[in-house]
PyMOL Python script that loads the backbone (N, CA, C, O; Angstrom):
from pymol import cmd

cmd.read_pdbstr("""\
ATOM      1  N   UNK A   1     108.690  54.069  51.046  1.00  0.00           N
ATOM      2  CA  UNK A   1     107.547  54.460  51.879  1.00  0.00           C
ATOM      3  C   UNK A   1     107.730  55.880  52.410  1.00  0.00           C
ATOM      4  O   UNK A   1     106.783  56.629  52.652  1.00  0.00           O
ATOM      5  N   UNK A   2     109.101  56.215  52.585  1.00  0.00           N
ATOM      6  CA  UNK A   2     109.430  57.731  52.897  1.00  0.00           C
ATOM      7  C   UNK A   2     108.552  58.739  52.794  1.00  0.00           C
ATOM      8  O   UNK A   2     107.687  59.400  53.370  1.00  0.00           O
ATOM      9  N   UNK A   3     109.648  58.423  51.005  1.00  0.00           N
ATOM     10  CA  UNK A   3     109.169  59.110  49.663  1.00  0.00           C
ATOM     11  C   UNK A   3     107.360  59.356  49.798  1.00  0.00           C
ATOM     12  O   UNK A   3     106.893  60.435  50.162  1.00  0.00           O
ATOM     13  N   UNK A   4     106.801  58.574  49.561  1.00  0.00           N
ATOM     14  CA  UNK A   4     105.718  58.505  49.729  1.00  0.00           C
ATOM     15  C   UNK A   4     104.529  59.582  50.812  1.00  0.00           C
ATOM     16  O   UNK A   4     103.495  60.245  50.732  1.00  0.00           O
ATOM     17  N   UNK A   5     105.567  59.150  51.764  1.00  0.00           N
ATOM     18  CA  UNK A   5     104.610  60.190  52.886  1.00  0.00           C
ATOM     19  C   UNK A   5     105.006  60.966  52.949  1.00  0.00           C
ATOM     20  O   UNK A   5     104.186  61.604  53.608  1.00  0.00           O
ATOM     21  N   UNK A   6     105.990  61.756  52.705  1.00  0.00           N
ATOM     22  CA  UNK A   6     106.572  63.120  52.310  1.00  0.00           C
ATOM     23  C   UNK A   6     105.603  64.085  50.995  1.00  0.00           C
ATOM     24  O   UNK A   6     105.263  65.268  51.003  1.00  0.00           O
ATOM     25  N   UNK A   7     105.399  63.117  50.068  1.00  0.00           N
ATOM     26  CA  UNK A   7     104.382  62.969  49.034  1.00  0.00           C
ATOM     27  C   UNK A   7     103.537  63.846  49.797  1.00  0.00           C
ATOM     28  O   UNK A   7     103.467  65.074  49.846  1.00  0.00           O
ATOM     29  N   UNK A   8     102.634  62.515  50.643  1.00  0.00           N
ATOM     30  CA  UNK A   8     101.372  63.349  50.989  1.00  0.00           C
ATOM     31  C   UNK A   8     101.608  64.802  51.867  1.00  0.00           C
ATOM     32  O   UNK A   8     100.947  65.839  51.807  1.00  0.00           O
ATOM     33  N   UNK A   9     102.764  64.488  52.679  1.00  0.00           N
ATOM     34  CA  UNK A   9     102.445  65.590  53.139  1.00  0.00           C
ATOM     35  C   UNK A   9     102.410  66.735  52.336  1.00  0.00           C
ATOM     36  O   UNK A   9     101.503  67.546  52.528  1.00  0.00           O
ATOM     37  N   UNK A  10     103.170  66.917  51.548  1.00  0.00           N
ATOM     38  CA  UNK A  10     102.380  68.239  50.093  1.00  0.00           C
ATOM     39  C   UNK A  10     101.788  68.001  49.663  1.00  0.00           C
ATOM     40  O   UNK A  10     101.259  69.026  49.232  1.00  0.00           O
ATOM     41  N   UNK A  11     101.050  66.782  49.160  1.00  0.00           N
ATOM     42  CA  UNK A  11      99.637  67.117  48.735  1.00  0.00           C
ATOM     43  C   UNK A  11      99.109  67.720  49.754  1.00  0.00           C
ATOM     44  O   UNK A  11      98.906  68.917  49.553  1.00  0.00           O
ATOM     45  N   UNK A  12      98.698  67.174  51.175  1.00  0.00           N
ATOM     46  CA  UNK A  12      97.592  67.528  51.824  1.00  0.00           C
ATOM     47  C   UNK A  12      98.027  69.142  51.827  1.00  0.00           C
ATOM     48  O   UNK A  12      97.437  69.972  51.136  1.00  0.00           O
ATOM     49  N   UNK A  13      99.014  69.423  52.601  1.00  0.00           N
ATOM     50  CA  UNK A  13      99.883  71.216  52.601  1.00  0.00           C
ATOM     51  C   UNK A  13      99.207  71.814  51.606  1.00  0.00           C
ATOM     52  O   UNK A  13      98.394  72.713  51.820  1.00  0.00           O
ATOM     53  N   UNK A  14      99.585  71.213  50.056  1.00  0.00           N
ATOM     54  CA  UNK A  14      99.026  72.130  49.199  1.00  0.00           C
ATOM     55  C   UNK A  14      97.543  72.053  49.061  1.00  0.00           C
ATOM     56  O   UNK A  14      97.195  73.026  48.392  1.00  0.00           O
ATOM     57  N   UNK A  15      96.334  71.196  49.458  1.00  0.00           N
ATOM     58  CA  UNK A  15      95.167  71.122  49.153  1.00  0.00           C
ATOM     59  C   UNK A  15      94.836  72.375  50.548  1.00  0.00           C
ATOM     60  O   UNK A  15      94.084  73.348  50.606  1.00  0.00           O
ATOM     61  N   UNK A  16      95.749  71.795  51.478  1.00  0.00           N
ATOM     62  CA  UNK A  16      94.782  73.358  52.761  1.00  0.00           C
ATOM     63  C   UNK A  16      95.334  74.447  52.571  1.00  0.00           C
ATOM     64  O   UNK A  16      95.213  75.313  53.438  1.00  0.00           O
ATOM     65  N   UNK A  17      96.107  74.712  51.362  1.00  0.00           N
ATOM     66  CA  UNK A  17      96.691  76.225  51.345  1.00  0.00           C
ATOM     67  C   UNK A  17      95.896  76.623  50.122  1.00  0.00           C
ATOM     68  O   UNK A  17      95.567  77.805  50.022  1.00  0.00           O
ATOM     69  N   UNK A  18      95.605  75.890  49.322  1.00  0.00           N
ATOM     70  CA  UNK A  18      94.337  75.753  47.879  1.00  0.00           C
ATOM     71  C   UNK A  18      93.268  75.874  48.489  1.00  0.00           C
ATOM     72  O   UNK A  18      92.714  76.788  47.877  1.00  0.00           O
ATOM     73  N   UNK A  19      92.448  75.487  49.481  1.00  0.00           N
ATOM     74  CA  UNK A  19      90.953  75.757  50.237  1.00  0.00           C
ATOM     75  C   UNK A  19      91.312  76.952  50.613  1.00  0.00           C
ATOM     76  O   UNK A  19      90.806  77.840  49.927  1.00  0.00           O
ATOM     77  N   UNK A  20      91.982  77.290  51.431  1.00  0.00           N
ATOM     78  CA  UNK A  20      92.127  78.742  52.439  1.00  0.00           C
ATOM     79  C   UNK A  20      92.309  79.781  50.872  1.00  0.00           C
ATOM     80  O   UNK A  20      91.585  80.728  50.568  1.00  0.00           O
ATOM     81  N   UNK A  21      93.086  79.425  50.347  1.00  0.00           N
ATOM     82  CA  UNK A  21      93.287  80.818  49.142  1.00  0.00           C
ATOM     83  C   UNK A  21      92.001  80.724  48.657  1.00  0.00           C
ATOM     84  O   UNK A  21      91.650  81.878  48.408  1.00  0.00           O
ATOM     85  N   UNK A  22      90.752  79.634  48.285  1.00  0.00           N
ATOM     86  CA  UNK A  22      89.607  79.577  47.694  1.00  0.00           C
ATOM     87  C   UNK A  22      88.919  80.275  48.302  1.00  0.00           C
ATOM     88  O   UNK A  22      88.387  81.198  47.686  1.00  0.00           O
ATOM     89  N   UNK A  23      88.692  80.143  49.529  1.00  0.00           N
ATOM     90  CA  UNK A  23      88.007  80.653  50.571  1.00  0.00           C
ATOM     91  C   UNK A  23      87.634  82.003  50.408  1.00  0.00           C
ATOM     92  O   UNK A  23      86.582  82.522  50.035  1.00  0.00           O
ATOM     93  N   UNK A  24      89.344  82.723  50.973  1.00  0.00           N
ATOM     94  CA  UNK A  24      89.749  84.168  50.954  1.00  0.00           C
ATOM     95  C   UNK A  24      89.089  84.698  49.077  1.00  0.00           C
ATOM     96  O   UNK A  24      88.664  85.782  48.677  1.00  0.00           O
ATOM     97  N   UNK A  25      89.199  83.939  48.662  1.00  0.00           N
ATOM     98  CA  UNK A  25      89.150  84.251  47.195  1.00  0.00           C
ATOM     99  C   UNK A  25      87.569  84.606  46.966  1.00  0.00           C
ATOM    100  O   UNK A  25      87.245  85.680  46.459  1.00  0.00           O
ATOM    101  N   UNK A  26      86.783  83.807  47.300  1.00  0.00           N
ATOM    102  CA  UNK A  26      85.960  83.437  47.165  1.00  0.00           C
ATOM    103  C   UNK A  26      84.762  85.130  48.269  1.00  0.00           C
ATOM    104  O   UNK A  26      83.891  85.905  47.873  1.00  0.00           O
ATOM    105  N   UNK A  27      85.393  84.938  49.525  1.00  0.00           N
ATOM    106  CA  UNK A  27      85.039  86.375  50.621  1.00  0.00           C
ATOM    107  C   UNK A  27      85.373  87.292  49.677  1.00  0.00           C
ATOM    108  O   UNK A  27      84.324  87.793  49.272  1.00  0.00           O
ATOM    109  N   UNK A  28      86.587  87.897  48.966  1.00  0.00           N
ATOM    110  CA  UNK A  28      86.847  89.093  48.380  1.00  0.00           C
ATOM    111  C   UNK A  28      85.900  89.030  47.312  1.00  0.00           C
ATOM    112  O   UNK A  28      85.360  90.108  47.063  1.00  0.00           O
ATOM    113  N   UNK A  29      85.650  88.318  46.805  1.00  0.00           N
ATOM    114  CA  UNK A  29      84.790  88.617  45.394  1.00  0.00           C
ATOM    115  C   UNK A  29      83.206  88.749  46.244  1.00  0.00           C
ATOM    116  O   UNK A  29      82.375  89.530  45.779  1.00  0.00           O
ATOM    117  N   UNK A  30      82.940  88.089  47.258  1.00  0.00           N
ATOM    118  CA  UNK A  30      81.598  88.389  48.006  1.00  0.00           C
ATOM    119  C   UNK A  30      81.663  90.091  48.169  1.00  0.00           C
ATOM    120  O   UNK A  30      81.043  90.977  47.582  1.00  0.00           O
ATOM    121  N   UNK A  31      82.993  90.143  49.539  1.00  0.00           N
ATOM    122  CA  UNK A  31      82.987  91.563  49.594  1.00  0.00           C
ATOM    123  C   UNK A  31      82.763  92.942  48.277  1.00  0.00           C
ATOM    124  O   UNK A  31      81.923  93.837  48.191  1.00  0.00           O
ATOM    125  N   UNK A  32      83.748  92.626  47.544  1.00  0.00           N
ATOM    126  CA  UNK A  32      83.926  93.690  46.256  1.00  0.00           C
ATOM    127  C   UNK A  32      82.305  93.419  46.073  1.00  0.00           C
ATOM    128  O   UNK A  32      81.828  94.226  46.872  1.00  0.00           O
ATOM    129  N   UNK A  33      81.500  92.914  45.625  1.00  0.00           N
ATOM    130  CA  UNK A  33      80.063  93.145  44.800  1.00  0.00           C
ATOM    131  C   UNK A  33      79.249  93.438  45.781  1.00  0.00           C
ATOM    132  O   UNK A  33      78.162  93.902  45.435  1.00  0.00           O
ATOM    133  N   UNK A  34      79.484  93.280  47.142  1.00  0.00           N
ATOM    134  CA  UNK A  34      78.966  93.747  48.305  1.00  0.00           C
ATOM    135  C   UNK A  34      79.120  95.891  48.292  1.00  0.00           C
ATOM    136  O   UNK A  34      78.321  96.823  48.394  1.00  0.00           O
ATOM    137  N   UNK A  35      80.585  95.745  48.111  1.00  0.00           N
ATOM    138  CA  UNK A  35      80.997  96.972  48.370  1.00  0.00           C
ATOM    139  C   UNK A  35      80.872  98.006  47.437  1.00  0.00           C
ATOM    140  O   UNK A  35      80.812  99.188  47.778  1.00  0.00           O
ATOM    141  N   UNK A  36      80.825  97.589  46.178  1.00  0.00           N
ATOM    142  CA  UNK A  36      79.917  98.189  44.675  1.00  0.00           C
ATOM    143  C   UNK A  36      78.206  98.077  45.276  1.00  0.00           C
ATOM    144  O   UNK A  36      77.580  99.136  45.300  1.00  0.00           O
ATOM    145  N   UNK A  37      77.677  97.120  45.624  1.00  0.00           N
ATOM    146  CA  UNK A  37      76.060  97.544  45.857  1.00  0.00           C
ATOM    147  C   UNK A  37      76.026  98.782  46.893  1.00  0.00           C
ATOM    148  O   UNK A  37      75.092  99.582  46.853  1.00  0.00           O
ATOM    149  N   UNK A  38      76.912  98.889  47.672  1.00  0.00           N
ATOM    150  CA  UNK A  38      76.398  99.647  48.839  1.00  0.00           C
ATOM    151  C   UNK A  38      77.785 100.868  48.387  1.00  0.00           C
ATOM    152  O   UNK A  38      77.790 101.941  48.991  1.00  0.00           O
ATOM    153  N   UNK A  39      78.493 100.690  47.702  1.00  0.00           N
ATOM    154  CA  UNK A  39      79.957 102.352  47.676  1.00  0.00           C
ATOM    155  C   UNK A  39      79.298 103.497  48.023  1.00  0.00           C
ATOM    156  O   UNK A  39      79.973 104.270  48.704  1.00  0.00           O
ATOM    157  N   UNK A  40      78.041 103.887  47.729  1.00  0.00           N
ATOM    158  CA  UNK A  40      78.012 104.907  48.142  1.00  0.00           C
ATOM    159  C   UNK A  40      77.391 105.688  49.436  1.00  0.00           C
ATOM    160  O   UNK A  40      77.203 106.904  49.471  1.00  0.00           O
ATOM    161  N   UNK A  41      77.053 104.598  50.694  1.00  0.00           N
ATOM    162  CA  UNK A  41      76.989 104.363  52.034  1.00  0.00           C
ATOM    163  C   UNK A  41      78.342 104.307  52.293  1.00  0.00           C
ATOM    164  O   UNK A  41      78.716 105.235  53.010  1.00  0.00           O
ATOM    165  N   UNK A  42      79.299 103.449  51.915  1.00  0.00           N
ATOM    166  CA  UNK A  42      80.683 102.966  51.987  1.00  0.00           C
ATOM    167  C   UNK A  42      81.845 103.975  52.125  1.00  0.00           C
ATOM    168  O   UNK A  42      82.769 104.120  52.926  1.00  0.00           O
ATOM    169  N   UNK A  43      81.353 104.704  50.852  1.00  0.00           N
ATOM    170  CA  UNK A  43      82.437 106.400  50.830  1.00  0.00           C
ATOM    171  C   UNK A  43      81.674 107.433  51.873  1.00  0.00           C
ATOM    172  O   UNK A  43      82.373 107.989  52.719  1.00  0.00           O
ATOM    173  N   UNK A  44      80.408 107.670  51.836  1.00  0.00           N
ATOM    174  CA  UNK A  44      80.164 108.413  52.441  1.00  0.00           C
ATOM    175  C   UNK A  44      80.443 108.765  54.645  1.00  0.00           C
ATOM    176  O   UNK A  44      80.498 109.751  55.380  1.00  0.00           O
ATOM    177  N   UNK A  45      80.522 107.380  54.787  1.00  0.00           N
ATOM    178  CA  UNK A  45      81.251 106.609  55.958  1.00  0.00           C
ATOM    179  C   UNK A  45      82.885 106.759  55.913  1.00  0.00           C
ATOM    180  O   UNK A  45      83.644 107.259  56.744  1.00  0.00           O
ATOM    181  N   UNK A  46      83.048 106.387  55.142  1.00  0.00           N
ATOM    182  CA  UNK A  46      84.758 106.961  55.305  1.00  0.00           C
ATOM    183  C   UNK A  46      85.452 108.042  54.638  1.00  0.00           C
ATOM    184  O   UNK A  46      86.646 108.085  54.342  1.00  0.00           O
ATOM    185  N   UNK A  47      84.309 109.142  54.386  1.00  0.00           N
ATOM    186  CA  UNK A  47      84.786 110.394  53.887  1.00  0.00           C
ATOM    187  C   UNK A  47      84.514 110.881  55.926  1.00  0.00           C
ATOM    188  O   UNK A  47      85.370 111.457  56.598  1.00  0.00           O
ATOM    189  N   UNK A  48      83.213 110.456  56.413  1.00  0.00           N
ATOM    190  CA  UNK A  48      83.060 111.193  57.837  1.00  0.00           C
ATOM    191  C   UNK A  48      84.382 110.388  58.665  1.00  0.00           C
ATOM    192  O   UNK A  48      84.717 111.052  59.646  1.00  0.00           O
ATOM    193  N   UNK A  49      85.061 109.337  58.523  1.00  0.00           N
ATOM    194  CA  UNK A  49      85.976 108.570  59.769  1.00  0.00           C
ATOM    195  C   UNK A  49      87.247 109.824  59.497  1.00  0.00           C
ATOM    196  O   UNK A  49      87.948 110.329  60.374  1.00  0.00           O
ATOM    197  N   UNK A  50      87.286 110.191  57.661  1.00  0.00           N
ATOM    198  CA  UNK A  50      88.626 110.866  57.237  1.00  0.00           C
ATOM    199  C   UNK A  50      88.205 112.266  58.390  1.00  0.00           C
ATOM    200  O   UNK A  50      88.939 113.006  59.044  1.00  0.00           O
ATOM    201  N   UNK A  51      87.165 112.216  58.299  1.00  0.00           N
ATOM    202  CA  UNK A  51      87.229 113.693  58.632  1.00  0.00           C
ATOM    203  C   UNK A  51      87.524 113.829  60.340  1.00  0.00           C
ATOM    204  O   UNK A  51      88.243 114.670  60.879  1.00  0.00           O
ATOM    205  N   UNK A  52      86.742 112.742  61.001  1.00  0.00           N
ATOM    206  CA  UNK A  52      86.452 112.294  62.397  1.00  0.00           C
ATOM    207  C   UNK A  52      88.466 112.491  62.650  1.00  0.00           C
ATOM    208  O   UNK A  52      89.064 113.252  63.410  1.00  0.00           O
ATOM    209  N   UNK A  53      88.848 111.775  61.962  1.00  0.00           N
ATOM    210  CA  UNK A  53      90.352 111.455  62.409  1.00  0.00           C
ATOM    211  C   UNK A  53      91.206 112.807  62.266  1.00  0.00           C
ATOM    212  O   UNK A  53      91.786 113.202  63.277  1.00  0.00           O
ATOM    213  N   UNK A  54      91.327 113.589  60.998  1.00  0.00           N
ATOM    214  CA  UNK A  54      91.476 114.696  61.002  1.00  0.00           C
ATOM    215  C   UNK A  54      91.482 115.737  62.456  1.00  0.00           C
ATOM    216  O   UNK A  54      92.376 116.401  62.978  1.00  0.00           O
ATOM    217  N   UNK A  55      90.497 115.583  62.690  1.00  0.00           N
ATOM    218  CA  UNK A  55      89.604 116.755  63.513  1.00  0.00           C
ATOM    219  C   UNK A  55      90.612 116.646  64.953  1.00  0.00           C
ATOM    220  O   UNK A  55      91.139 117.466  65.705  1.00  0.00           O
ATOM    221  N   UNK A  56      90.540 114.936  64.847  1.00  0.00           N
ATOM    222  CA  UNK A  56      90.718 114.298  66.465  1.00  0.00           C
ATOM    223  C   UNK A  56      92.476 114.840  66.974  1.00  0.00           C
ATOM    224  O   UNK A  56      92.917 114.542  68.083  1.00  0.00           O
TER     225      UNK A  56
END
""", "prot")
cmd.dss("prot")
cmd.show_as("cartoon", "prot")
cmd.util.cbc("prot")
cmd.orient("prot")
């Protein structure tokens, strides 16, 4: 019976570390096609922060 619940506890461990990586996985690929529709709002914003910081 140990054995067993030791078991689950990696299954369950590995199923919420498998959702959370899906998740994250899942946001980055949102972000990236987010950040290709809009790159060139995107660069133009952090060409002014490069410069903002520079200056400062």
């Amino acid at each position: 019976m140990n054995v067993f619940r030791t078991n689950m506890k990696v299954i369950i461990n590995f199923l919420v570390g498998w959702k959370d990586f899906a998740v994250n996985f899942c946001l980055k690929r949102l972000l990236s096609c987010h950040i290709r529709n809009h790159f060139v709002s995107y660069s133009s914003t952090a060409i002014r922060l490069l410069i903002l910081l520079r200056t400062a």
